[in-house]
C-alpha positions, 0 to 999 in steps of 0.5 A: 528466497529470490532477490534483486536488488536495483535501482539507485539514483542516476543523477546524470541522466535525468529525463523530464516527464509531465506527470498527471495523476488525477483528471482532479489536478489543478494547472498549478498541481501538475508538476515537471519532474525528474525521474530514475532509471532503474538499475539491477545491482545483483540478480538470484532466481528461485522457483518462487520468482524473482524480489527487487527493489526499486526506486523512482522520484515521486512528484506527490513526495518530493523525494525518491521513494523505494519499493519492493515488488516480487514478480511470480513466475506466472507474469512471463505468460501474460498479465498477472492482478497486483495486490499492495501491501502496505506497513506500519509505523517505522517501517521501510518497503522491507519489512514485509518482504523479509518478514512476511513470508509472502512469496510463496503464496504470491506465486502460488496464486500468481500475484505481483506484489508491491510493498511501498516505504510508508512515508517521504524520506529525506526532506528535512521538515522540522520535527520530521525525526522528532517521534517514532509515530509521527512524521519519518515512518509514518506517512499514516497514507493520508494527502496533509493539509497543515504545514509544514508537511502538506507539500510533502506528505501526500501518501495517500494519493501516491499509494493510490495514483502515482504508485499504480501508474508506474507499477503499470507501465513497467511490469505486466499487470493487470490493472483491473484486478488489483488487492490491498492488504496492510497491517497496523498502520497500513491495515488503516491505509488499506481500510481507507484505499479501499473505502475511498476509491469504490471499485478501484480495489476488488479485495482487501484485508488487514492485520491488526489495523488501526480501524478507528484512527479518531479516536485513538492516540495515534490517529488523534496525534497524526490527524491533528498533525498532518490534517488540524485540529478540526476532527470533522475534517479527519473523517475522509481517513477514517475507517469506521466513519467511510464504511458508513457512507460507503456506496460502492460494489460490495466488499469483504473484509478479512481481519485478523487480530491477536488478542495478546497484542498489547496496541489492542488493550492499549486502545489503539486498534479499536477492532469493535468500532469497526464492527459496529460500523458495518451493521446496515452497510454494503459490507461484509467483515470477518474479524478473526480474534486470534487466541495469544498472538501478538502485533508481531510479524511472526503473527503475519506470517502465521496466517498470510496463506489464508489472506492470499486465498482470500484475495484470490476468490475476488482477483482469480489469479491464475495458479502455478503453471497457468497461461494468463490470456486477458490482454494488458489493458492497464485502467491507469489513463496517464501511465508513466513509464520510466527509463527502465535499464537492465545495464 
């Protein structure tokens, strides 16, 4: 496999950027921040295309993120649609890179793929270590509103506004085509992206996703942590309840589930309530129940094939050997480019 690695800190050069990552923004919202260069450590092409790891500061954050992102090969010709994976609960931006087995079938189907960390790092917020399900690992892509994390965690606007704005000004993309996939806890945050920004996602699948957050054990412990104890207020980030009242273009879901994984019985997915859900929406799902698998990656890696191909019917990315002809005209208004060194 093709892999970069790049991109540390470069303390010594810092260079200002006024970032504004939402026409929402409040004066007192936007933000003088530092960002990184990126930097190549090691280089090793393949026929797949190329893998690296990157890092910029991230002003919703406060802290420096890491991402992983597998360009293909077909971004040399032209812009090339951009899907966002997102993972679960203690996972960093490298689980689905080398577990997933996913570059095969991004460059067969021309695809930039973006796998983010799933939370801040670093901040030393009491408590932030204190669990596996909460805090460090597990951001839950939610913007918090309870102190003390409601400065910090806002992963919900950086997977679905900072994230893009730097992916846009610094790779070939075109940002009118773009997919969301995740699993577990990034099969919620994928839900919700979706769910929340009609439009803006023109497919979306999931793995064993957390599909009913409030009323399950680990929504109800996130959401009360980061959001309060108000359940009213947990609805903007619940799957099961946004599909409801979802009037946006028309959307497929794919899931997939094993019925041998243990959260499924534990009553931590809760597949059925989303189910319920979609009767009488603007929405199709299929959910495939998949006979003795479990929450593992060896479960993502067996079907990751059939989720590419159900993001190319709606991306219509341009198969191997393709010119790409659309211009580079990315939707992200305030796109923030960044020192970009190949030194």
């Amino acid at each position: 496999m093709t892999q970069i690695i790049s991109c540390v800190m470069n303390r010594e050069r810092s260079d200002l950027f006024l970032i504004r990552n939402s026409p929402n923004y409040s004066p007192t919202k936007i933000k003088w921040v530092s960002l990184v260069s990126f930097r190549e450590r090691s280089t090793s092409r393949g026929l797949a295309g190329v893998a690296q790891v990157s890092c910029s500061y991230s002003a919703e954050l406060g802290c420096s993120m890491k991402f992983a992102v597998f360009v293909p090969p077909q971004l040399e010709s032209g812009p090339v649609p951009v899907i966002y994976w997102l993972s679960g609960l203690t996972c960093t931006e490298q689980n689905f890179v080398t577990k997933a087995g996913a570059q095969t079938h991004a460059a067969k189907h021309g695809f930039l793929m973006v796998a983010p960390d799933t939370s801040p790092r670093g901040l030393n917020i009491p408590g932030e270590d204190d669990s596996w399900d909460f805090g460090t690992g597990a951001g839950f892509y939610v913007d918090a509103t309870k102190e003390p994390w409601k400065e910090n965690y806002h992963m919900y606007s950086y997977i679905t506004k900072e994230l893009p704005a730097v992916i846009a000004a610094n790779f070939k993309v075109n940002s009118e085509k773009i997919g969301i996939m995740g699993h577990s806890m990034g099969g919620h945050g994928a839900l919700i992206c979706a769910l929340k920004n009609p439009g803006l996602y023109k497919s979306v699948s999931a793995f064993a996703p957390i599909c009913n957050p409030m009323e399950c054990p680990w929504g109800e412990k996130a959401f009360g942590g980061y959001l309060g104890h108000i359940k009213h207020h947990w609805k903007d980030y619940d799957a099961c309840s946004l599909i409801k009242n979802y009037s946006g273009p028309p959307l497929e879901i794919l899931i997939d589930q094993g019925t041998e994984d243990d959260f499924l019985h534990k009553g931590q997915l809760l597949p059925e309530n989303l189910e319920k859900a979609v009767h009488g929406s603007n929405m199709a799902l299929t959910l495939r129940m998949q006979d003795g698998y479990d929450h593992s990656y060896y479960f993502i890696s067996s079907f990751m094939g059939d989720h590419f191909d159900h993001h190319a019917k709606y991306l219509k990315a341009y198969p191997l050997g393709m010119e790409a002809t659309e211009p580079h005209t990315p939707s992200t208004p305030n796109a923030v480019p960044l020192p970009f060194s190949k030194n």
